[in-house]
Phi, psi and omega in degrees: 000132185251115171223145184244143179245143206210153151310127133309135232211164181296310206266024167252335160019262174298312168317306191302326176292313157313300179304328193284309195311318181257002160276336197270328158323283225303345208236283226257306210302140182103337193217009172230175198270116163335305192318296192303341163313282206305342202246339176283061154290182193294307201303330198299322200278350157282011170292315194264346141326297171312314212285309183271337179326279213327315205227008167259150173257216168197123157252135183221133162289203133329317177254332214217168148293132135286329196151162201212156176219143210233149145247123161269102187023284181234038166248104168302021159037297173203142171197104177247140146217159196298131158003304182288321174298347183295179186048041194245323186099354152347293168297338171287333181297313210278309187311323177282349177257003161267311189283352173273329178313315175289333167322287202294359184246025165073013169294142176260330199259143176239165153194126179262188169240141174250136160283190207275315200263355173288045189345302159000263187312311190305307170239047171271290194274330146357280186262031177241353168111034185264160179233134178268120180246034185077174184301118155189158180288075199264151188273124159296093192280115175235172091063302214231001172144217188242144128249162186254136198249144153280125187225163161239161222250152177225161157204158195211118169299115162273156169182169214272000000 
């Protein structure tokens, strides 16, 4: 599959939002608090679109979003991909340019959140060398404040 990885850009806006809202169901049901279900709409997620474009990278094809990975200072932030992309090997592209963005920004340490019931994601980052370092309560940013999500915690030594 030929894809290329780029910044995100104001005009990706809507696909990242269309690509995120059904991987993050697809990742979350089940495994987060209802509030937090009920307040993650189609619209929430161009909000939080909006929100990460500054700081996501996007894989893209010819046609489409594949999937996107966010950075925050030592935080692997976010990392979706489309349905269609899985097993393409995207997602490991984008997990390896994440983890070089935190690197190159002098972090030796990364570290994300999973939520606790996504098995998927868990041994996904597993087997890229992520290590579980256990249960915690992570906030959740909505609209209307944080909910506290059950997660589990991952961290990965990095370098360039």
């Amino acid at each position: 599959m030929g894809f290329e990885l780029r910044p995100a850009t104001t005009d990706d806006i809507p696909a990242l939002a269309a690509l995120w809202y059904p991987a993050w169901r697809d990742g979350h049901l089940g495994g987060v608090p209802d509030k937090l279900v009920a307040l993650r709409t189609p619209d929430d997620f161009v909000r939080r679109a909006t929100d990460v474009q500054p700081y996501a990278l996007v894989a893209a094809d010819a046609d489409a979003l594949l999937g996107f990975v966010a950075v925050k200072d030592d935080e692997l932030d976010q990392l979706f991909v489309a349905a269609e992309a899985r097993g393409t090997g995207v997602a490991g592209d984008l997990l390896h340019a994440g983890e070089q963005l935190i690197a190159g920004a002098g972090h030796e340490r990364a570290w994300l959140a999973v939520v606790a019931t996504n098995a998927r994601a868990r041994r996904f980052y597993e087997r890229h060398g992520w290590v579980d370092e256990g249960d915690f309560l992570f906030p959740a940013d909505t609209a209307d404040g944080t909910i506290d999500v059950p997660c589990r915690r991952y961290a990965k030594t990095v370098s360039l």
